[in-house]
N, C-alpha and C positions, 0 to 999 in steps of 0.2 A: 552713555555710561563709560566709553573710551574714549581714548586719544589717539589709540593709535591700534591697527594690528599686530599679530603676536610677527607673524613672517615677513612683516616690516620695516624691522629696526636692522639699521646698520652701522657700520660707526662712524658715521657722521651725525648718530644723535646721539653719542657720550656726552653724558651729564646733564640730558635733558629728563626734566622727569613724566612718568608717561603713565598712563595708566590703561592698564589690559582686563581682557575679559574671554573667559575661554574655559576650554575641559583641561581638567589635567591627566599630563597623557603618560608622564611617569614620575616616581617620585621617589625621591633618595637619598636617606639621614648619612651624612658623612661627617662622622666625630662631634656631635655638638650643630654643625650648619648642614637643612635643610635644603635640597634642590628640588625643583618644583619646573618639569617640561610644562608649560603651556599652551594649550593648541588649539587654535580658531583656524577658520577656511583659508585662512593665506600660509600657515605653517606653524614652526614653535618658537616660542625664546623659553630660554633656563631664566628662572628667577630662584633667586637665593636669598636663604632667611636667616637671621643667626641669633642668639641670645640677645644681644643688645636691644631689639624692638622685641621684650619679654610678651607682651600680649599677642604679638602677631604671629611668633613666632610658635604659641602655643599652637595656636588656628590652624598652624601649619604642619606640626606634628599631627593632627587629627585628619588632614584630609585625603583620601584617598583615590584612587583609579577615578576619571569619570567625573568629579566632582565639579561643577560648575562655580567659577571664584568671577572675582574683580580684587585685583592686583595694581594698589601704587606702588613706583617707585623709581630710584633712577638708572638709568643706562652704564651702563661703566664696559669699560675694556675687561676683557677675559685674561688670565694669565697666559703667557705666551705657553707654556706646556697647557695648556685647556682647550688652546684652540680648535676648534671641531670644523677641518676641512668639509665636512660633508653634509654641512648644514648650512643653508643661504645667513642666517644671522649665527654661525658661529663663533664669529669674531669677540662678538660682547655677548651681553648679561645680564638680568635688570635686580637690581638691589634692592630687595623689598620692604620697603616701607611702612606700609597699609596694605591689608588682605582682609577681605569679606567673604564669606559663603554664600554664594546666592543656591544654592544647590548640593543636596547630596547627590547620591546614587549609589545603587546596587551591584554587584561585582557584573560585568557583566558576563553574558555565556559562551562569547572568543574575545579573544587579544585583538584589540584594535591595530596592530602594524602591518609594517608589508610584509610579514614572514608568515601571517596569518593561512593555513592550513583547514580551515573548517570546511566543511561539507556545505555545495550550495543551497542545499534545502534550510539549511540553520542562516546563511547569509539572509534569505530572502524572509525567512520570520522574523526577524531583527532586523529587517533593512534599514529602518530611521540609524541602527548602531553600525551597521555597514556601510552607509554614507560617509560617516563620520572619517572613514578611513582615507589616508591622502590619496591613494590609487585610485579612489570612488570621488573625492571631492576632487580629483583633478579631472579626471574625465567630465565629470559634467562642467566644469568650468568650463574645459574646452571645447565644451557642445555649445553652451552659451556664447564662443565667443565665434564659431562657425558660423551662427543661426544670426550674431547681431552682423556679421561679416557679409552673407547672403543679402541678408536686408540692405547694405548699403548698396552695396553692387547691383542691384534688382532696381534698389530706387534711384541712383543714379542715369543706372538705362531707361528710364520713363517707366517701369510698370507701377501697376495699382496693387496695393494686398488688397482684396477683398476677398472675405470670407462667404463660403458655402455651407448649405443647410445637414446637420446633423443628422437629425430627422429625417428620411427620404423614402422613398415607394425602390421597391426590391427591383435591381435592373442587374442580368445576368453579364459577372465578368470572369466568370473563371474559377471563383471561390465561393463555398457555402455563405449567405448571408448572416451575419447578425438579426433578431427580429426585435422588434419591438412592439408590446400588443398595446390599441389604441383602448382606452377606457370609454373616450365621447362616442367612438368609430367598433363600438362590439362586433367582434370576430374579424375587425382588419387591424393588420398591423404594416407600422414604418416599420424599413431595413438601415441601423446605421452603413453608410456608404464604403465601399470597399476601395471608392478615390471620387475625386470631384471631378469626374470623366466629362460628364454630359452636362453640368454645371457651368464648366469652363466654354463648352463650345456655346453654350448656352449665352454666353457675359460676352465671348467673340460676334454674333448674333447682335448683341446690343450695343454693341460701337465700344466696348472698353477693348480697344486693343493688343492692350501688357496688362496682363493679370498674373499676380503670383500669390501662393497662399503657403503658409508654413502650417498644412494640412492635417491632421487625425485622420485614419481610414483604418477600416477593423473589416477582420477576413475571418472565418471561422475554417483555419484551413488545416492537414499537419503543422507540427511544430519545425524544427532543427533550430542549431545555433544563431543562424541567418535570419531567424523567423518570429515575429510577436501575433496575438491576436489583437492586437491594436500597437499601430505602428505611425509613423510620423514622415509625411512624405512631402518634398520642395516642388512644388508642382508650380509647374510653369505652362502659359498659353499666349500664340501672337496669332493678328492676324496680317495679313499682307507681305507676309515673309518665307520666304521655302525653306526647306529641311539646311541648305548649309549655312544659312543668313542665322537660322536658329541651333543648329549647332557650332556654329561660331562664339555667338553669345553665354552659351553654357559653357564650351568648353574653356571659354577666357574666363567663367567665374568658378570654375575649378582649379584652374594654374594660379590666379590670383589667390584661393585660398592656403593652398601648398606656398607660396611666396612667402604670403606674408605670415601666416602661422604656424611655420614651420620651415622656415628658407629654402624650401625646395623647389627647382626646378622641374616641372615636367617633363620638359622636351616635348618633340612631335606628338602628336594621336593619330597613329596611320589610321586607313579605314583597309577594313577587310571585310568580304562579300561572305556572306550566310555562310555559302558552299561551299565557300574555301576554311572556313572554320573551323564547320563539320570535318571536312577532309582530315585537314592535316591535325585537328585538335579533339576532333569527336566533343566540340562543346559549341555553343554558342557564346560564352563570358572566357573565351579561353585565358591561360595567364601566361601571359609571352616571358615570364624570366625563366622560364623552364626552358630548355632547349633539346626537346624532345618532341619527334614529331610522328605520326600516324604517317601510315605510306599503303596504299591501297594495293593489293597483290592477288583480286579476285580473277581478272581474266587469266593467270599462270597457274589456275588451282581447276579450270572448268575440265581438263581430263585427267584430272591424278584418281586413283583408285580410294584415296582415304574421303569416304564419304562424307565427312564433318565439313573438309573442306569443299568437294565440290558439290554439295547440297549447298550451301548458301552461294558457292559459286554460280549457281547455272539456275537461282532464286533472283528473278526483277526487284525481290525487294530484299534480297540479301546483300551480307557487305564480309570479304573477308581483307582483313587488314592486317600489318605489322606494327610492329614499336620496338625499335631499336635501341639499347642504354649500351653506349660505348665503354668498354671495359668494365661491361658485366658480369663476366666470369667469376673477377677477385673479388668483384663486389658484394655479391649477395651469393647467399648459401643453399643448399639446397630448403632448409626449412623456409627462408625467406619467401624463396620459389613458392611452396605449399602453401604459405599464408597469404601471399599475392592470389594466388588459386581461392582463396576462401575469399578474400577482398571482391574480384570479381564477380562471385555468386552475388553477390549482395545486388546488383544490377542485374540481374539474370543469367549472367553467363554459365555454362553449364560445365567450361574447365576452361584452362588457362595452356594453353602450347608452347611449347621453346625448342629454341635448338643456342646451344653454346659452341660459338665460331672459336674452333682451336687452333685452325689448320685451313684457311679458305683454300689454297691451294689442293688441297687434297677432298676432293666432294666425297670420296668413301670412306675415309676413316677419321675426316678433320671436324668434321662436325657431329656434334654430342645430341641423342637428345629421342626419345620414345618414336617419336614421327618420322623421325628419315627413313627408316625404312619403308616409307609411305610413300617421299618422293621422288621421284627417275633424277636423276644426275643433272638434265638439262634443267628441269625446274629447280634445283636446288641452286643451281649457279646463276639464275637468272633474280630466284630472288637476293642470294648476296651482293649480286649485280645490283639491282633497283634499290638497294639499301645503303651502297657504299659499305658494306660491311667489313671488317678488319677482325684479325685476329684477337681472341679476348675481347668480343662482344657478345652481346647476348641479344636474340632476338625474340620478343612475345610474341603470339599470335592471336588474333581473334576473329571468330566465326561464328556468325547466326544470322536474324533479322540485323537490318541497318541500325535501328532506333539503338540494339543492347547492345552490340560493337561499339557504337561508337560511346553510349555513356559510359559500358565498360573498360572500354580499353583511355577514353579520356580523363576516365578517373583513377584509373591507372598509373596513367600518366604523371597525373598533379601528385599523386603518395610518392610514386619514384623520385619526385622534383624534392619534395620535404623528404624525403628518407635518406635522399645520397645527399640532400644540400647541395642541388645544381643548380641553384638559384643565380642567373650572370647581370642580374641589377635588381635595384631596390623596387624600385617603382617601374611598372610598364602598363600606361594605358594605351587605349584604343577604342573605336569605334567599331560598332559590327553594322553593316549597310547589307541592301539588298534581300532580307527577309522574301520568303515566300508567304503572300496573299492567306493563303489556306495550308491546311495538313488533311492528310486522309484519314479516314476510323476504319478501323475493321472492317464495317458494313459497308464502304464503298462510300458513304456519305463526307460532308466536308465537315469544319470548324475555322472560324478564325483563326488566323495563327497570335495577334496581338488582340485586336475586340474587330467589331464591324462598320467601324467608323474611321477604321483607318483607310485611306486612299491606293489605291493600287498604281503603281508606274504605268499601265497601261491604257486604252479605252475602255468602254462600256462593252462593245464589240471583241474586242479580243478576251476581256477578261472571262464573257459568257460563251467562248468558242476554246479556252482551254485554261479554266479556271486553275487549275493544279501546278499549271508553268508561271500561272502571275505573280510576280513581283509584287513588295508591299513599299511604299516610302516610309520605314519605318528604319529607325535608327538606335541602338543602344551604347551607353558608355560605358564601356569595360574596366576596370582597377582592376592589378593582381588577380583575373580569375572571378572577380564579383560585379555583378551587374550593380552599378552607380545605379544608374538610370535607365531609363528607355522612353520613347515616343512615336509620333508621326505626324507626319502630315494627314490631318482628316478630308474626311468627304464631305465637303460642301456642295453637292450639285445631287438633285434629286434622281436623276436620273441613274448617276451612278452609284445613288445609294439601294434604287431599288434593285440592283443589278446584282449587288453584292448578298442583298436579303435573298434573290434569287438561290442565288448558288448556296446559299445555307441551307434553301427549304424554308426559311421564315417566311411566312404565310402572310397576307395581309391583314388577317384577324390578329394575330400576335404582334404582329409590328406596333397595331394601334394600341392593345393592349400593354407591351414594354418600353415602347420608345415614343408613343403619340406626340406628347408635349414637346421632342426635341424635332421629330419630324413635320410637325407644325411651324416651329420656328424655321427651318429651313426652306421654310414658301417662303419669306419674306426678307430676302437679298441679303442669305449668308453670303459674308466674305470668305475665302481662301483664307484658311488658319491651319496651324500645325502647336505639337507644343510637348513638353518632355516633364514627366517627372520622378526626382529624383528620391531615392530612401535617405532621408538624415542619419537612422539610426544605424545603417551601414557605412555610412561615410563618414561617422564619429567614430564606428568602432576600427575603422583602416587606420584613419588618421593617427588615433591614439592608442594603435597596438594594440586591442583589445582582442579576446577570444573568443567573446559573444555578444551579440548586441545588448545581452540583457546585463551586460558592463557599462553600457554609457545610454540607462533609459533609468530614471530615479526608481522608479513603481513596478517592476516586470513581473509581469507572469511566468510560470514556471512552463516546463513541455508541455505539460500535461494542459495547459490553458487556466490556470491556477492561480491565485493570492493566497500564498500562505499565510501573509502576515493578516490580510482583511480575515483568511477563511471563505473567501469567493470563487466561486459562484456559492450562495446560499439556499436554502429554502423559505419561503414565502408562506405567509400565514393565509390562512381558506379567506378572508374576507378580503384580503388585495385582489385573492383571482378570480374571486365572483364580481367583482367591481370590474373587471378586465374581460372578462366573459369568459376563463378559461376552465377546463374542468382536468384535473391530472387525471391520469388511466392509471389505475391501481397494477402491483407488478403480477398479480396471476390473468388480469387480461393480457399485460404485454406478452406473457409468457405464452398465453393462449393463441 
């Protein structure tokens, strides 16, 4: 029905006649001649109507906001006073000739522009009309043009896309399953899959060596910005290659993505070990353009008389730490202070400590702050000592368990960085190496730290003589603070898989019951494989500046796990779930 796109025309097709097809996206009688923005997926052109074509020009007084048209006519030069720097075809114009209605429409219930203002709950009922918008139609362009980018880069390196099964039996990763209840199979149910974890070592197994899949996986877990209950992940699997052969390969087809879709240079991807992460960053995805760092101050706090600090001090599993923001005096206020204090809570922390460096030279009257009189003169000069601290600083504190230190005061960290704008570059990746095997619970027991199939840097022997000190060969790619990606090198060898099921307590009943079919495959001469996968929908939203994923995914569900626009999750009529074998529990049972 077209010739040509509306965000197409430039002026090297003056005086071509063209014909378009589009919304109109504004419209506006000036003296007798009609203007008519036109707007399809590539952008707008103004087309203008004027008495001389009498019939067209009626068509054209009648149509409104929205209106779906087909427009002939020809290109012409704009008046040099007309011309609209800030439009890619502002130059010309198209002279309309012939107009059709293929469409009305109804005013809709927001403004389609970028000045748009509405409440996300109204964007996602209207979503098909919040596509429409260039910010939304640019974003998913740009996702489009990521995902065909991957693809070439993936197929040029030899892998295969082959797809995995949707459908699958519930295997424990970390997050509530999806269910699905079988109708042929009464009272069992598929779990849609939370990733094609076991699938992929599974395809490693059968001699496809490069396998990638531009993946569906659904978590039924909390929400946040960062987070969908179905989400879209680049998942990648080798075998015969170690974790740098494979993080090689990934990290070239993210520098190549920045290149070429955005002329950006990466630079390096240092790698930094788990421990050093935690330390100095209280995170694992830390985000290096901040230039603020955690400085550990527990062994200078084990005899001060202020209990907050040496309870976690003289605690093996406590952490007390600093955070220093250089000329934080001027900078923040005392309310600032108080609301940093309520920030904190949010992670546990039970208060926020300072002291305001006025006077480093003077330890008795140069420093400001409720807790000095807490500590002896030596310890006060040792911690300005370990801090490099200067006058017109401000120092935070933080004291409790290790885990809330470090999220607290790391996220701390990251609002300081957005609040004062200490951001010292655009882009800073990296790599986090060195992961620990396991973490501890409460009860003394273990947990994977990634799943249990990822390989340990050690033997079978040392990892069952001091599980808690073992290393994992797992690897994460860091952007800005958000984990890209993560991986590992898996466990192909039976023995050290039973090693690992050891230290969890997974029992040989369970094994067979959760894992059979991959631990079966593993009799029959697994190869050495490792492999990483990545979120797309976090890496669309870095890429194109976006503020939440649910900006560059067509269809999102809301926090809450939500379709406003479907009305999903719905209710089911009684004969679907007797066909399914299922019976709801009325709510004064539940209550009961």
């Amino acid at each position: 029905m077209r010739t040509d796109y509306c965000g197409a025309l430039r002026s090297a097709d003056i005086d071509r006649e063209v014909t378009l097809c589009g919304w109109v996206d504004r419209r506006r009688d000036h003296g007798g001649v009609i203007f008519i923005d036109l707007r399809d997926r590539d952008g707008i052109a103004q087309v203008v109507f004027d008495p001389d074509a009498a019939e067209h020009f009626e068509l054209a007084d009648r149509v409104r906001s929205e209106y779906v048209l087909k427009v002939t006519g020809r290109v012409r030069a704009r008046a040099p006073e007309a011309v609209n720097p800030n439009m890619v075809t502002g130059e010309i114009e198209v002279y309309g000739l012939q107009l059709e209605i293929l469409n009305s429409a109804e005013t809709p219930p927001f403004q389609l522009d970028e000045h748009t203002a509405v409440g996300e709950d109204v964007r996602l009922k209207y979503r098909y009309l919040d596509l429409r918008r260039n910010e939304m139609q640019h974003n998913l362009r740009f996702r489009s043009k990521i995902t065909n980018a991957i693809r070439n880069y993936l197929d040029d390196e030899g892998f295969l896309d082959i797809e995995t099964p949707i459908l699958t039996r519930a295997t424990p990763e970390g997050a509530r399953d999806y269910l699905v209840p079988s109708r042929t199979h009464g009272g069992k149910f598929f779990a849609l899959p939370q990733s094609p974890q076991l699938f992929k070592q599974l395809l490693m197994v059968s001699g496809f060596d490069r396998y990638y899949q531009i993946a569906k996986c659904f978590r039924d877990e909390d929400l946040r910005a960062d987070r969908q209950p179905e989400f879209t992940q680049i998942d990648i699997e080798t075998a015969f290659l170690d974790e740098n052969a494979i993080m090689s390969i990934t990290e070239n087809m993210i520098r190549k993505l920045f290149k070429e879709l955005k002329g950006i240079e990466l630079g390096e991807f240092p790698r930094m070990p788990f421990s050093e992460a935690m330390a100095k960053f209280g995170s694992d995805k830390p985000d290096l353009r901040i230039p603020l760092e955690l400085v550990d101050i527990k062994d200078l706090m084990t005899e001060v008389d202020f209990k907050v600090f040496s309870g976690p001090a003289n605690d093996p599993k406590g952490r007390v730490t600093a955070l220093k923001v250089p000329g934080g005096n001027d900078k923040l206020t005392r309310k600032q202070i108080d609301d940093y204090t309520k920030f904190v809570g949010i992670y546990g922390a039970k208060g926020l400590a300072y002291i305001k460096v006025n006077d480093k030279s003077d330890l008795e009257g140069g420093l400001q702050s409720p807790i000095v009189k807490f500590l002896p003169n030596d310890v006060r000069g040792a911690i300005l000592e370990r801090l490099n601290a200067e006058n017109g600083d401000l120092i935070f504190f933080g004291a409790d368990k290790g885990k809330v230190v470090s999220e607290a005061l790391g996220a701390l960290r990251c609002k300081l960085g957005e609040d004062l704008d200490l951001f010292v570059a655009e882009w800073a990746p990296l790599w986090v190496v060195d992961f620990p095997m396991f973490e501890e619970n409460d009860d003394g027991s273990v947990t994977a730290l990634h799943h249990p199939f990822t390989a340990p840097s050690c033997s079978p022997q040392e990892l069952e003589a001091n599980p808690l000190e073992a290393l994992s060969r797992a690897y994460d790619m860091v952007l800005n603070g958000t984990e890209l990606g993560g991986g590992s090198i898996r466990i192909h060898n039976q023995d050290m898989q039973q090693t690992v099921f050891r230290a969890l307590g997974i029992e040989a009943e369970e094994q067979r019951e959760k894992f059979g079919f991959l631990l079966d495959a593993l009799k029959y001469g697994a190869p050495p494989h490792g492999g990483l996968a990545f979120g797309l929908d976090r890496l669309v939203m870095l890429m194109t500046d976006s503020e939440s994923i649910r900006d560059v995914i067509a269809f999102p569900k809301t926090q809450s796990a939500a379709c406003v626009m479907t009305d999903a999750p719905g209710a089911v009529d009684a004969k679907q779930l007797r066909e399914l074998s299922i019976r709801l529990r009325q709510k004064e049972e539940q209550v009961g």
